[in-house]
C-alpha positions, 0 to 999 in steps of 0.5 A: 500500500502506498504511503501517499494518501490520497495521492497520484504517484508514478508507481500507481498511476490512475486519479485520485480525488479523496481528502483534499487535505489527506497529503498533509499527513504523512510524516515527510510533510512535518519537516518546515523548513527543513524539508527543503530537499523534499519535493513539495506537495503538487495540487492540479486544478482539473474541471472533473467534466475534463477527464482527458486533461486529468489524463494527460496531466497525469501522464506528464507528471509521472513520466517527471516522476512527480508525484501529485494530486487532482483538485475537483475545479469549481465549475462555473457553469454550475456555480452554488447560490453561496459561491455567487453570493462571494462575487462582488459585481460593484467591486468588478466594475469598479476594478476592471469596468466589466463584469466577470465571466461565471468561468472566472469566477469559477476558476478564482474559487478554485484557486481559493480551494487551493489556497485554503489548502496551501494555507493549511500546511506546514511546508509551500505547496506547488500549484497548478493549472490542467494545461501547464506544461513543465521544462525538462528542468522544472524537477531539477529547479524545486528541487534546489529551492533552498539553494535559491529562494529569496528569504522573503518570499511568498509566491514564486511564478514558474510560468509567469507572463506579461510583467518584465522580470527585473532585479535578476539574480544569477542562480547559485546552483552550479548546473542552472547557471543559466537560470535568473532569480527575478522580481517583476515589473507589473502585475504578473500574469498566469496563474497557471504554475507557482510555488507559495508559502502558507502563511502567504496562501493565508493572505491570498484567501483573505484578500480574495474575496469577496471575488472582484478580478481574475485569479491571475489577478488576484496572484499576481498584483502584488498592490493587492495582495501585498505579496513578494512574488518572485520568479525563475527566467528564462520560466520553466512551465508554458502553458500549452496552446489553444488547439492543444487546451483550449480555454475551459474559461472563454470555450463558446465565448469571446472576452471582447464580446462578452466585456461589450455585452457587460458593459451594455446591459441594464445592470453594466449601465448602472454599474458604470455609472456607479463606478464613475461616481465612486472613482470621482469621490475618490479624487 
């Protein structure tokens, strides 16, 4: 019997969605910081209606021969009354002048599910998206972590987009010298693979809701969410293309066209007008 509960492994194969706490029970996750030369725990958001996803994530992770477990995504599609109560519509128009799509905030619930877990162990937690793919060094990089983390660190982006990585800092590990530790410039995009610490999950969920922007957003602004984010350069995991994974959140649907029709309804209206007044008190 493995001693990984509740846990793909490679020996094993096969998903597994029992306790979403369950693998932070064995003893080798009781060792913060020392547990440094240990892998961390890895949780992969996958819409349970896309198994071939699951499939194919699991596959890549056991040929890395990382071990893993899936976490059931919220599905917008069939948001609870209590999940809608924790959007705040009035705060999204303020913040993005739109509305979200329910597959965005489908998807910041799933990360927050994340968080909570994150925030409930005694080590970091690696986090990622159902479409992620991983460089040939991606193990070879966590694995060194304690060699090159910055010591205030809280989220560190192994995919990150869009923000220029500056402040770069050559990695001490002799055979990733062509790494960079970086910081960014901007808000990070891509919540798609990160490495964070539990204190700093704690604070993610805290400052997420109520909902009012993209997980990306709420993972990456570090205005905020008052967070040191970090991140490897030359990245170590790209998301794949959209004939490969398409868009679990914009599949039938296109921002634009969604942000016009937001704009232009009754309520996205009023919305607007709300938001014009707030923004000129605020001056």
């Amino acid at each position: 019997m493995s001693i990984w509960k509740g846990v793909t492994t490679p020996t094993e194969g096969g998903v597994t969605h029992k306790s979403a706490l369950s693998f932070l029970y064995h003893p080798c996750f009781a060792m913060y910081p020392s547990h440094m030369s240990e892998f961390p725990p890895v949780v992969v958001i996958n819409l349970e209606r896309a198994p071939d996803r699951r499939k194919m994530m699991a596959e890549h992770l056991d040929a890395m021969g990382i071990s893993h477990r899936f976490l059931a995504a919220v599905d917008g599609k069939q948001l609870t009354p209590e999940q809608q109560k924790q959007y705040s519509r009035t705060k999204t128009f303020v913040r993005l002048n739109r509305d979200l799509h329910p597959n965005e905030i489908g998807c910041a619930h799933s990360h927050i599910n994340a968080w909570r877990e994150a925030a409930a162990a005694d080590r970091e937690v690696l986090i990622m998206e159902d479409d992620i793919r991983l460089h040939d060094d991606f193990r070879r990089v966590v694995e060194t972590r304690e060699q090159w983390l910055p010591a205030d660190w809280d989220v560190v982006n192994l995919a990150h987009d869009i923000a220029k990585p500056v402040d770069l800092k050559p990695c001490p590990v002799a055979d990733l010298s062509y790494k960079s530790v970086c910081s960014f410039e901007g808000v990070v995009g891509r919540a798609a693979c990160y490495l964070v610490h539990p204190e700093s999950a704690k604070k993610l969920v805290e400052c997420a809701l109520p909902i009012a922007m993209p997980a990306d957003d709420i993972l990456g602004d570090a205005s905020v969410n008052e967070l040191n984010i970090y991140g490897i350069e030359p990245r170590i995991a790209t998301w794949r293309d959209a004939e490969e994974c398409p868009s679990n959140i914009w599949a039938g649907a296109k921002m634009d066209s969604f942000t016009e029709e937001s704009r232009s309804s009754g309520v996205g209206l009023l919305m607007r007008v709300f938001t014009r007044i707030h923004r000129t008190f605020r001056k």
